[in-house]
Each structure stands twice: as structure tokens, then as C-alpha cells.
N, C-alpha and C positions, 0 to 999 in steps of 0.2 A: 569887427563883425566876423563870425565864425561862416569859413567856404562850407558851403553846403556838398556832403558826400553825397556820391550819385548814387541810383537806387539798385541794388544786386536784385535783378529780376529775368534775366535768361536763363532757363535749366538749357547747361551743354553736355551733360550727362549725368547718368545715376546709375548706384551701386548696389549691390548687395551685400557687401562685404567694405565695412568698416575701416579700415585700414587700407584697402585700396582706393577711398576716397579721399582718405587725409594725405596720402602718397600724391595723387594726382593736383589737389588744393596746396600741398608742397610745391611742386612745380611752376603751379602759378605764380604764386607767392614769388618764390626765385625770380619769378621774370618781371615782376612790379607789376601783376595783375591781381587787382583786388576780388575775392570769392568768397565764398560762405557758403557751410553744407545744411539742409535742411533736413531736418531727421523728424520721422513722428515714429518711436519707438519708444516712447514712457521714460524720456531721458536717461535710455540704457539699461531700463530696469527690465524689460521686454524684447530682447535683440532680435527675435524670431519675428519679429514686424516689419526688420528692414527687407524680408522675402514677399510680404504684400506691399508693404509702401515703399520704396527703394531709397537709397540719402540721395539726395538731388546737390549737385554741383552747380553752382549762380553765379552769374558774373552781369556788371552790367551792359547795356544793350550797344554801346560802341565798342565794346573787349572782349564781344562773344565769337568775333571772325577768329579773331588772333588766340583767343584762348583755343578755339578748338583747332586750328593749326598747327599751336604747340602743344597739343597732347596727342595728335594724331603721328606727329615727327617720331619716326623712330630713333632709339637711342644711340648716340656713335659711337666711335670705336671706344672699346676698355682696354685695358692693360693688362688684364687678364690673357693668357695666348691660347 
């Protein structure tokens, strides 16, 4: 019998900008938290939508403390000087 996936229904953030939401859904990812972005933008054929309806960032409802912890953490040190 197939484990039932839990259901991504917490927006912990939304975006305007395309690319800083898959940056962000990256990070989750890295950390073993599962998300999904919801876009109503005419699947990209319409991008000037995501300024009325923003992409929404989801996680489900026991991974939305920890998701928005770790995207609130600022980034440590680089090796850059």
C-alpha cells in the first residue's frame, strides 16, 4: 500500500519575481522540506500576472514553523572577503 503524501496547503510566502521563488523552494528542498509553487499566470505565457496574483510558496502544515525559519536565517559566512 502506497504512504499517503501529506497535503502542501500553507502559503509561507509569495513572490513577484519568478526566480526568487524557485531560489527560495531550492532551499527548502536542500533541507528535506517538501513545497510547491502555485502560479496563476497562463503557465508563463502571461508573467505580468504574477504582479496581481503573486507565486505562492506551500509547505505542508507541520513544515511551515521550520520552513519559515529557515528562509528567514540569514546566510553565513562566504569565502568571498
Amino acid at each position: 500500500m502506497e504512504k499517503e503524501l501529506p497535503e502542501l496547503n500553507t502559503v509561507i510566502r509569495t513572490f513577484a519575481n519568478e526566480a526568487e521563488a524557485h531560489i527560495a523552494q531550492a532551499v527548502l528542498d536542500a533541507s528535506g522540506i517538501d513545497s510547491n509553487l502555485i502560479r496563476d499566470d497562463a503557465s508563463g505565457m502571461m508573467p505580468w500576472l504574477q504582479w496581481l496574483h503573486p507565486i505562492r510558496l506551500v509547505v505542508c502544515e507541520e513544515d511551515s514553523r521550520a520552513a519559515v525559519e529557515l528562509l528567514d536565517t540569514p546566510p553565513g559566512p562566504t569565502l568571498i572577503p
